[in-house]
C-alpha positions, -999 to 999 in steps of 0.1 A, spaced: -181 70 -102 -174 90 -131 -131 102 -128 -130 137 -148 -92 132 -158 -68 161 -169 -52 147 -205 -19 142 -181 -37 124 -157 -54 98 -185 -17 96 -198 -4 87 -165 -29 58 -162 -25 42 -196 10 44 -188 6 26 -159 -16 0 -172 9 -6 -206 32 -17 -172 8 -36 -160 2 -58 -186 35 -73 -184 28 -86 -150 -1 -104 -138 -11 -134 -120 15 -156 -142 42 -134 -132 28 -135 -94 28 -169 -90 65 -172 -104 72 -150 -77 59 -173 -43 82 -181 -19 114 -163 -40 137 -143 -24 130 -116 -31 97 -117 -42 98 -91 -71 121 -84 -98 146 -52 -90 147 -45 -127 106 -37 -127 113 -18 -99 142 5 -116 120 6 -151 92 23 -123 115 44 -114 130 53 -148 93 61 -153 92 88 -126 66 68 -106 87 63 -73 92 101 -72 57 112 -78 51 131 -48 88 144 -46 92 181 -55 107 187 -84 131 206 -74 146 177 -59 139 154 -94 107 142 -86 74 146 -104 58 166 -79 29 153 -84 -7 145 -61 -21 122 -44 -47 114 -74 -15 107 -94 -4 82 -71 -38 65 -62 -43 63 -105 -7 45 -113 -13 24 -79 -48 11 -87 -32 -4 -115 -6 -19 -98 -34 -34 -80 -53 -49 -110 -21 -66 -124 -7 -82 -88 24 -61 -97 49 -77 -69 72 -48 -67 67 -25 -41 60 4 -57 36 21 -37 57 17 -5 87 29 -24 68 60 -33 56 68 -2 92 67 19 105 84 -14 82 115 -2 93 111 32 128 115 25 121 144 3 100 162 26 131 184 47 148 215 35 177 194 21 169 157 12 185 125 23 209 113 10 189 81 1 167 98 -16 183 96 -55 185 58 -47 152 49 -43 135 74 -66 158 58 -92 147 19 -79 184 15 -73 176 13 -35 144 1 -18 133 20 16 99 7 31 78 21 61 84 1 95 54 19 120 33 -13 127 41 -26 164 15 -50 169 -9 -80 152 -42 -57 158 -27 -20 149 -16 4 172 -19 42 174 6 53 151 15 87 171 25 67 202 52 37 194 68 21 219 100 22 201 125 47 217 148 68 201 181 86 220 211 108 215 217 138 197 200 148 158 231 133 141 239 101 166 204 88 173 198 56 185 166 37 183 157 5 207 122 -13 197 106 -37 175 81 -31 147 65 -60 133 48 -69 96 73 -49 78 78 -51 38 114 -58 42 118 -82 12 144 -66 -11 149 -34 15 182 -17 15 168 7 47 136 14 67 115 45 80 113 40 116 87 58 139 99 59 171 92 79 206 110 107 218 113 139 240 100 160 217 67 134 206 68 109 177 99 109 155 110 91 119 142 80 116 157 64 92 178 30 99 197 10 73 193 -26 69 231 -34 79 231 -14 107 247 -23 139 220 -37 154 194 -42 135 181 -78 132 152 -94 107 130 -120 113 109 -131 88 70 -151 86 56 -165 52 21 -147 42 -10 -164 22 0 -146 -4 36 -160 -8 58 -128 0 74 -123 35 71 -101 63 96 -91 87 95 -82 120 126 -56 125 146 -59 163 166 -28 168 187 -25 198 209 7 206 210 10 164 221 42 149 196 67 128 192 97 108 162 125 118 137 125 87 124 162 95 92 171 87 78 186 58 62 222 65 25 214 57 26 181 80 20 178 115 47 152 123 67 129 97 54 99 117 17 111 109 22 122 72 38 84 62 8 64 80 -16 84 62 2 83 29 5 47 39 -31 41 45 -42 63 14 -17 37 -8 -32 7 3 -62 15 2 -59 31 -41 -41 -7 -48 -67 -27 -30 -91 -7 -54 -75 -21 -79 -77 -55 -69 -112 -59 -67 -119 -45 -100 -95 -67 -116 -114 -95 -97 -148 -82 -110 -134 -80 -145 -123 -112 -143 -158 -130 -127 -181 -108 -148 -164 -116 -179 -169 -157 -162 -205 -151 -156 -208 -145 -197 -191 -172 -207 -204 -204 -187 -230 -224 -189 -252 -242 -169 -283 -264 -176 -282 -248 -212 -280 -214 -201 -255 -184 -194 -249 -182 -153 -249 -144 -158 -288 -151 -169 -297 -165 -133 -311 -144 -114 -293 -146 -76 -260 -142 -94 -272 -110 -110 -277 -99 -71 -246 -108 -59 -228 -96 -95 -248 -60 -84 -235 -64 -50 -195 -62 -58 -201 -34 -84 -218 -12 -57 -195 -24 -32 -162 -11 -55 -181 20 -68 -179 32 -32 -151 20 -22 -135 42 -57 -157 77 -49 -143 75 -16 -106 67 -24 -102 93 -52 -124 122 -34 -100 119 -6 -69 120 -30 -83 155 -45 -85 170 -18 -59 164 3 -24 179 4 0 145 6 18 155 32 -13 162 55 -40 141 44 -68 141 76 -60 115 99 -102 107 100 -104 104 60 -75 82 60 -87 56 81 -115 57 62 -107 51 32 -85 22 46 -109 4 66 -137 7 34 -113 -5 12 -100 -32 36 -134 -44 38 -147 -41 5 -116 -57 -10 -124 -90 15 -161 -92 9 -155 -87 -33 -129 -110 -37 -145 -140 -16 -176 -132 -35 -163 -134 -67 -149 -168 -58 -183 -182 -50 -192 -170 -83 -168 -191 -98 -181 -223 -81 -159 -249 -76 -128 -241 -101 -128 -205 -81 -116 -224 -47 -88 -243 -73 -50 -226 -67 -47 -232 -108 -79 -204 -109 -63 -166 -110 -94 -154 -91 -79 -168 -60 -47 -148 -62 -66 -118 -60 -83 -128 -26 -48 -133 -15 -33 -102 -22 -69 -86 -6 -57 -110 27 -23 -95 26 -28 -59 17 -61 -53 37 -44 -62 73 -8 -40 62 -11 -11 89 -42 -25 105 -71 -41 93 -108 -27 90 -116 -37 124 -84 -19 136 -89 12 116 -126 17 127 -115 13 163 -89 46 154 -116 66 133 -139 64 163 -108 76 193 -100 104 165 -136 115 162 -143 110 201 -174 90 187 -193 73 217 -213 37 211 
């Protein structure tokens, strides 16, 4: 697919991949298992950059930008493993923007001084978003929220976005890490990064009111959620194309060029097709859609093609490597690791078809 870019738009991307290209796979690995798992002075330089308040108004310093703006810098997040949260970072950003006056968080993160991240995921196989079991009490002003949300991005977070149930239907709250209450448990991923499962027990929170266009604030972060995953999984599997194509040129076997035998042509034709749909359907969605009320259907959609695309590519593109591929010395394998992690964030493929079909009232 063919991206007809406004000259902004094609500056916005080479900006992001002149970023990029100090990161990498070198600078993931160095990150495994640290604590945190990024470096906070990437994350500021994104946010002296504007990119954390892309989809803020400008009135309230942001770029006020799209949701093609944010699916362009984030694919290239996804072709150079970036490790800082950017895309999450973004996203709450928008969130906390999105009332008549904004939080008072909101400077913080845009800046990458602070870190907020989405906490909306209550169990392994994904849940309906518009229903948490979390509870929320009290008065706008003295809210208190009572739950659990599990596989949160919480390394580095200063604060979280909450959904949580209420008299008046699904409700975002923000919570603050150090509130009373408010307890972290953490799980080591494939990848090497934690996730935290968040315990919150009579803690106090503030109302994140919803923006005009949107439904509900609960509904406009999981889509913006979904639509973010799914752009930096794009990226990852053309990274891991780029980097098996450009392996298929280069080695020999019995005398000849591995990109000369047939099969491999196949599967090589395979992953192309595979991340050419996966892009038409990412970015058509982004043009279209207002950020803050993205169709739930197209949403899930995008997330559970890219979720499954991003699986099938990667592990493909291992094979292709032969045996070296399977190697933890390779680069090809971090990128089926980020896939791994990535693809099941806010439910897998599996998970999201299950949703796309209740949303549609489809029938087997």
């Amino acid at each position: 697919m063919d991206l007809h870019l406004t000259s902004e738009q094609t500056l916005l991307r080479d900006s992001a991949a002149k970023f990029v290209a100090a990161a990498g796979p070198k600078i993931s690995r160095e990150f495994r298992e640290h604590d945190p798992s990024f470096a906070p002075a990437r994350l500021r330089q994104a946010g002296d950059l504007g990119w954390l308040g892309i989809l803020v108004p400008g009135s309230m310093d942001g770029l006020g930008l799209g949701l093609t703006e944010l699916a362009l810098v984030l694919e290239q997040t996804g072709r150079g493993l970036v490790c800082e949260p950017i895309g999450l970072a973004a996203i709450s950003a928008a969130a906390l923007g999105q009332g008549r006056t904004p939080h008072p968080m909101l400077e913080r993160v845009m800046t990458g001084a602070a870190l907020v991240v989405p906490a909306l995921q209550e169990s392994a196989h994904g849940d309906e978003p518009l229903e948490p079991r979390t509870q929320v009490a009290g008065q706008d002003g003295a809210l208190r929220l009572t739950g659990r949300k599990m596989f949160v991005c919480a390394d580095g977070a200063d604060g979280f976005l909450v959904s949580a149930s209420g008299r008046d239907g699904p409700t975002l709250c923000y919570v603050a890490r150090d509130a009373p209450g408010c307890t972290l448990s953490t799980t080591q991923t494939v990848e090497g990064r934690k996730l935290a499962t968040l315990g919150l027990a009579d803690t106090p929170a503030d109302l994140i009111p919803a923006h005009s266009s949107s439904r509900n604030a609960v509904d406009a972060l999981h889509n913006l959620a979904l639509m973010a995953l799914s752009s930096e999984l794009l990226g990852v599997m053309e990274k891991a194309q780029e980097i098996t194509f450009d392996y298929l040129r280069l080695r020999k076997q019995f005398g000849k060029l591995i990109g000369s035998f047939q099969a491999l042509q196949h599967q090589a034709v395979n992953i192309y097709i595979r991340i050419e749909a996966a892009r038409s359907l990412v970015f058509q969605i982004a043009a279209n859609n207002d950020p803050y009320r993205i169709d739930p259907a197209l949403a899930i959609a995008a997330k559970a093609k890219a979720s499954e695309e991003a699986l099938v590519v990667t592990q493909a593109c291992i094979q292709l490597h032969g045996a070296i591929g399977f190697t933890d010395e390779h680069d090809i394998g971090l990128y089926l690791k980020r896939a791994m992690l990535l693809s099941s964030l806010f439910g897998n493929a599996a998970a999201q078809r299950r949703r796309y079909v209740a949303i549609a009232d489809l029938t087997a």
